[in-house]
C-alpha positions in Angstrom: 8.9 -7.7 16.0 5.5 -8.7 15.4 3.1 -10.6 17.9 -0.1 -12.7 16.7 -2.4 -13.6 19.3 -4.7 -16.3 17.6 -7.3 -17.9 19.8 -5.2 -20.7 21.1 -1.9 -19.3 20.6 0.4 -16.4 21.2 3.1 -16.0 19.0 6.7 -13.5 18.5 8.5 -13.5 15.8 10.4 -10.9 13.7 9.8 -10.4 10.0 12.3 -8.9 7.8 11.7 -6.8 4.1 13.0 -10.0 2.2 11.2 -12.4 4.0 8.3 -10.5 2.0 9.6 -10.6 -1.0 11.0 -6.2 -0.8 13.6 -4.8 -0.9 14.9 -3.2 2.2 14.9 0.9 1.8 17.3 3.2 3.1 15.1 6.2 5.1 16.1 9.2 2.8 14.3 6.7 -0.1 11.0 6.5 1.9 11.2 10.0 3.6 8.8 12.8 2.0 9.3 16.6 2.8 5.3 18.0 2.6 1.7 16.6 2.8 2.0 17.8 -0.9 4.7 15.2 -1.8 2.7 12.7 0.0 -0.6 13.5 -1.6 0.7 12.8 -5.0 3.1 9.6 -3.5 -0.1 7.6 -3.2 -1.8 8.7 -6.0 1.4 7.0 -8.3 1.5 4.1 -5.8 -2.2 3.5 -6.0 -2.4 3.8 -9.4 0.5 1.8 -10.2 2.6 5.0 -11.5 5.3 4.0 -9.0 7.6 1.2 -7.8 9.8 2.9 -5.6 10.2 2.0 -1.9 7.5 3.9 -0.7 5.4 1.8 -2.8 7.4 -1.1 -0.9 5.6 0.3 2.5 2.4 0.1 1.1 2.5 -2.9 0.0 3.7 -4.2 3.3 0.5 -2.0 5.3 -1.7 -3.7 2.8 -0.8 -7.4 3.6 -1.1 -7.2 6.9 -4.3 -5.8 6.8 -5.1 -9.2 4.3 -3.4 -11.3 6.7 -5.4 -10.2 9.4 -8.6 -10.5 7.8 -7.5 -14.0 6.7 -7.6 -12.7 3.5 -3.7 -14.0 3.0 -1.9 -16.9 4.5 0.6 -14.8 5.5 2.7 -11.7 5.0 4.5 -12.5 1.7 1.1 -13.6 -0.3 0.0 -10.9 1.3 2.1 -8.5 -0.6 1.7 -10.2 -3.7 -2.3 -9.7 -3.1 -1.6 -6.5 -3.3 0.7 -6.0 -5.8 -1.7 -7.9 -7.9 -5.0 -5.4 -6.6 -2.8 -2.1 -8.0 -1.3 -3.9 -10.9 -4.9 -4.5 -11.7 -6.5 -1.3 -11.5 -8.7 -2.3 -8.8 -7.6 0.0 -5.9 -7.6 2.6 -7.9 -11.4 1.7 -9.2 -12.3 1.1 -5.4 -11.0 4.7 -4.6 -12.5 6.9 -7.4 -15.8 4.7 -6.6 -15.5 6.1 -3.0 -14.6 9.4 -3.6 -17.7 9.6 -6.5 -20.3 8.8 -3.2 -18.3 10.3 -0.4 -15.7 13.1 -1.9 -14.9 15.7 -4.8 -14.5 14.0 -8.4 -13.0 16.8 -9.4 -10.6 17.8 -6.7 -9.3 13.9 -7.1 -8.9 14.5 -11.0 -6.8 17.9 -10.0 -4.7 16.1 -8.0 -3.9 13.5 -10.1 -2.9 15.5 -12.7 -0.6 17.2 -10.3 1.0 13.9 -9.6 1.1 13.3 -13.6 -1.5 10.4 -14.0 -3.5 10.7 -17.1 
C-alpha cells in the first residue's frame, strides 16, 4: 500500500512486483544470514555482479527514491533508471568517488575482493 500526498492530492493505491517490471521473490531468496553476507550482497548488486532478487529490492528502493525526487514518472521507469545507473557503471563510480573523499580506498578494494569483483 503506498500513499502519495502531492500538493493538491492524496492518493492510495497498492503496487505489486510485476507492475514494476520484477519478479516477485520468495523470502528465503531475499533473506541474508550475517552483516558479512550483506556487505558483499551490495557490492555484486552495485556493481552489477548480481541479478538475483535481492538486486530486485534494490532496484525497487532506488525508484522510489527517483520517483520522489521527480527524477521518474513513476515506479516502473523508475526501476529501469536504475537498472540502467548499475548496468552503466555509474553507481558504482559515484560510490568509490565517495568513499575516495569520505572512507578507506583500501578497505572498499578488500571487500570487494571478498565478494569476488575484480
Amino acid at each position: 500500500m503506498i500513499t502519495e500526498f502531492t500538493a493538491n492530492d492524496l492518493k492510495e493505491y497498492i503496487v505489486k512486483p510485476e507492475d514494476m517490471g520484477i519478479h516477485r521473490a520468495q523470502p528465503e531468496e531475499i533473506a541474508t544470514s550475517s552483516t558479512e553476507e550483506n556487505t558483499k550482497d551490495f557490492l555484486r548488486i552495485l556493481y552489477g555482479v548480481d541479478d538475483s532478487p535481492k538486486r530486485s529490492l534494490v532496484l525497487v528502493n532506488a525508484a522510489a527514491g527517483l520517483y520522489v525526487m521527480g527524477a521518474a514518472s513513476d515506479l516502473k521507469e523508475g526501476v529501469k533508471q536504475a537498472q540502467t545507473l548499475i548496468d552503466t557503471a555509474k553507481v558504482s563510480k559515484k560510490l568509490e568517488e565517495y568513499i575516495a573523499v569520505c572512507g578507506d580506498p583500501g578497505k572498499l578494494q578488500e571487500a570487494k575482493v571478498s565478494a569476488g569483483i575484480n
